[in-house]
C-alpha positions as CSV (number, residue, x, y, z in Angstrom):
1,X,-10.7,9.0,-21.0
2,X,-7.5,7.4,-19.2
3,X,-8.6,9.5,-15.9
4,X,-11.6,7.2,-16.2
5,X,-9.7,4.1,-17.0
6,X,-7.1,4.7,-14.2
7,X,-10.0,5.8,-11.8
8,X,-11.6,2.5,-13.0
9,X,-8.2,0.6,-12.7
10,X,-7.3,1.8,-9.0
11,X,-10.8,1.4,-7.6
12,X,-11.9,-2.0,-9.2
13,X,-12.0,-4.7,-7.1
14,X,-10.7,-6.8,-9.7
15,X,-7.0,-6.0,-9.6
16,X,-6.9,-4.8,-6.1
17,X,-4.5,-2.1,-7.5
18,X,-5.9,0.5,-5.0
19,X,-2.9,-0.4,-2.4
20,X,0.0,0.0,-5.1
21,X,1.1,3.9,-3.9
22,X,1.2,2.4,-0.4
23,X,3.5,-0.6,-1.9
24,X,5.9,1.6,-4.1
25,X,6.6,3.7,-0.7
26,X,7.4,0.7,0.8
27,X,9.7,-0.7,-2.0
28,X,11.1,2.8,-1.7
29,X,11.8,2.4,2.1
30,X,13.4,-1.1,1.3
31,X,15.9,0.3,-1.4
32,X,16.7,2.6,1.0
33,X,17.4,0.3,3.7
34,X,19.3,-1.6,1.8
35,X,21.5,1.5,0.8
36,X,21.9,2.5,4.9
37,X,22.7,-1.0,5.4
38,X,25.0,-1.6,3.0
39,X,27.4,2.0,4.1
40,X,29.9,1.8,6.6
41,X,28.8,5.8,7.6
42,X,24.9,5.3,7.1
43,X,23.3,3.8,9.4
44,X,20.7,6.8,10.2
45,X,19.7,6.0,6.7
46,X,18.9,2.4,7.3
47,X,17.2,3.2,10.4
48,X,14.4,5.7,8.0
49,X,14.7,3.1,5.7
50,X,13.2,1.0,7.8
51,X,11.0,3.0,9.1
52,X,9.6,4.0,5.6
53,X,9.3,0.8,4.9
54,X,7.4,0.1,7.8
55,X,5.1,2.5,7.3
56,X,4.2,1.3,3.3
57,X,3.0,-2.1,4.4
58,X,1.2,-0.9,7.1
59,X,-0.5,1.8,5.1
60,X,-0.7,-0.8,2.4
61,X,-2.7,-3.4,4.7
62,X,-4.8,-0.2,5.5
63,X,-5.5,0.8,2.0
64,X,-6.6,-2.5,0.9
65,X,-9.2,-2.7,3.9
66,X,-10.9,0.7,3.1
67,X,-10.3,0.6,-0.5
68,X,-11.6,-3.4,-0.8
69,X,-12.5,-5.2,1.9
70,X,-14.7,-2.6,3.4
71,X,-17.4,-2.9,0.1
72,X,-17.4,-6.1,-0.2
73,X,-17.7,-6.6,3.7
74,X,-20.6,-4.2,3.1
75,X,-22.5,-5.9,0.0
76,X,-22.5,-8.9,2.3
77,X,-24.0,-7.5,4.9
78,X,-26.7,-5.8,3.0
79,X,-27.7,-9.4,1.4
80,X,-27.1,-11.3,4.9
81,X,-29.9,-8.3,5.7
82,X,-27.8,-7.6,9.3
């Protein structure tokens, strides 16, 4: 039953909760830049902070298109009959 709800939670179109993994890596990557940024010896640390970061949003924008956009794109097309 709460496999079905969370199934039901993630890929709902009403919450657009599908994208939140790709979000939490990127608050990850942001925490950790912050750390790196903040230490006088860790700057290779901000560097993969930032990269990790990078990579969540863009993952993030990527999830939301496949895991969204993409059906209703699709449902639009089938009624536009294109």
């Amino acid at each position: 039953m709460i496999r079905t709800l969370i199934n039901a939670i993630v890929r709902g179109e009403e919450g657009h909760a599908g994208p939140v993994p790709a979000m939490v890596v990127a608050a990850a990557g942001a925490v950790v830049l912050g750390i790196g940024a903040a230490g006088d010896d860790l700057g290779w640390l901000a560097i993969v902070g930032g990269i990790v970061l990078a990579v969540g949003i863009m993952a993030s924008f990527l999830m939301n298109h496949v895991m969204v956009e993409y059906d209703i794109y699709a449902r639009l097309e089938t009624l536009e009959k294109k």
